[in-house]
N, C-alpha and C positions, 0 to 999 in steps of 0.2 A: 570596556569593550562592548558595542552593541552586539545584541545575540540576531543570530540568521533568521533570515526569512523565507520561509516556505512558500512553493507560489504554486496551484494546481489549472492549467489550465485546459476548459473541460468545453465540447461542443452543446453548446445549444439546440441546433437543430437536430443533435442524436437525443438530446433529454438527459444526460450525465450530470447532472449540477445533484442529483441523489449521489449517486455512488462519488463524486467529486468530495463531499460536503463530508459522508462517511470517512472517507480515507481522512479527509482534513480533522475532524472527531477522534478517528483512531490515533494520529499521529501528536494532537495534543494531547490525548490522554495518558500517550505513552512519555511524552516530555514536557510537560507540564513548563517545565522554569525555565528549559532552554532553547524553547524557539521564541523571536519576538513577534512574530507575528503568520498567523495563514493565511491569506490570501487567497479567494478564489475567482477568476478570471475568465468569463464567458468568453467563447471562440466558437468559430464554426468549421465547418469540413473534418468534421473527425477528428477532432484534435484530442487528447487527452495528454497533456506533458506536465511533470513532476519536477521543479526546480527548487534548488536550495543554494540561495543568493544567486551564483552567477555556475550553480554546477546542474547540467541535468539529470535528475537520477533517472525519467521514465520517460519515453518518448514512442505515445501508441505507431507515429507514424513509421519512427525506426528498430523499436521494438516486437510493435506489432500486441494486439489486446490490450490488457491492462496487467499493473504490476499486480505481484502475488505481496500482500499487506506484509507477510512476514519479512521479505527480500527488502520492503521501501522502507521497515522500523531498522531494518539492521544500517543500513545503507543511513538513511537520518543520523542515529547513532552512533557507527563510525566517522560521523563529519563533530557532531554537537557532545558527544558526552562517550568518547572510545573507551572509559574505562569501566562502564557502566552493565551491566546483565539484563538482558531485555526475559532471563525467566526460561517462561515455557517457550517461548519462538526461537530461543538460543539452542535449548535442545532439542528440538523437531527439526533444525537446521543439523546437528550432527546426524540427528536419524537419518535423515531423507527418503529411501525407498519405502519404507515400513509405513510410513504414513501416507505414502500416496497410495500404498495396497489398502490400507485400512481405509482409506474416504475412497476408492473403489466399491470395496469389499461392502459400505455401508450404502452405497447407494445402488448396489447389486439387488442388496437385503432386501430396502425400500421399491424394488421394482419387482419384486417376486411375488407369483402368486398368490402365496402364502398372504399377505396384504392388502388381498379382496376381500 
């Protein structure tokens, strides 16, 4: 059975082929054996879309910004290996509020006075 393929497709004239190339980095790193391939696919007008064979998981134009890395491993994951523990992203996902206080909270820290 051929393994999925990832396909990210990122606009050029916004300059995305970084953060494209990242996500595509992150996502093999996290599935090393079971994707066959990432792909990444230069586009224009804004484009940023996330497909895995013929599903889309990310679509800036109808999502709107970009996926949050933790959301697009789970999402991968329940297509390519459901039975598997993605770790620390698994449980930051049951947290949820806690951690959006705390990368608040840290970026409160980093903007205070105190940091002159």
């Amino acid at each position: 059975m051929p393994r999925p393929r990832l396909e990210i497709t990122y606009c050029t004239q916004c300059r995305w082929l970084l953060r494209a190339g990242w996500t595509a980095q992150e996502l093999l790193t996290s599935f090393p054996g079971d994707l066959g391939e990432v792909a990444l696919v230069p586009g224009v007008g804004g484009v940023f879309t996330v497909r895995l064979d013929d599903d889309v998981l990310w679509d800036r134009g109808e999502q709107g910004g970009f996926p949050e890395l933790s959301r697009l491993k789970q999402q991968v994951r329940d297509r390519v290996a459901p039975d598997r523990s993605l770790g620390h992203t698994d449980r930051a996902a049951t947290r949820g509020a806690p951690r959006a206080h705390a990368q608040r909270r840290a970026i409160r820290d980093c903007t205070s006075p105190s940091w002159t």
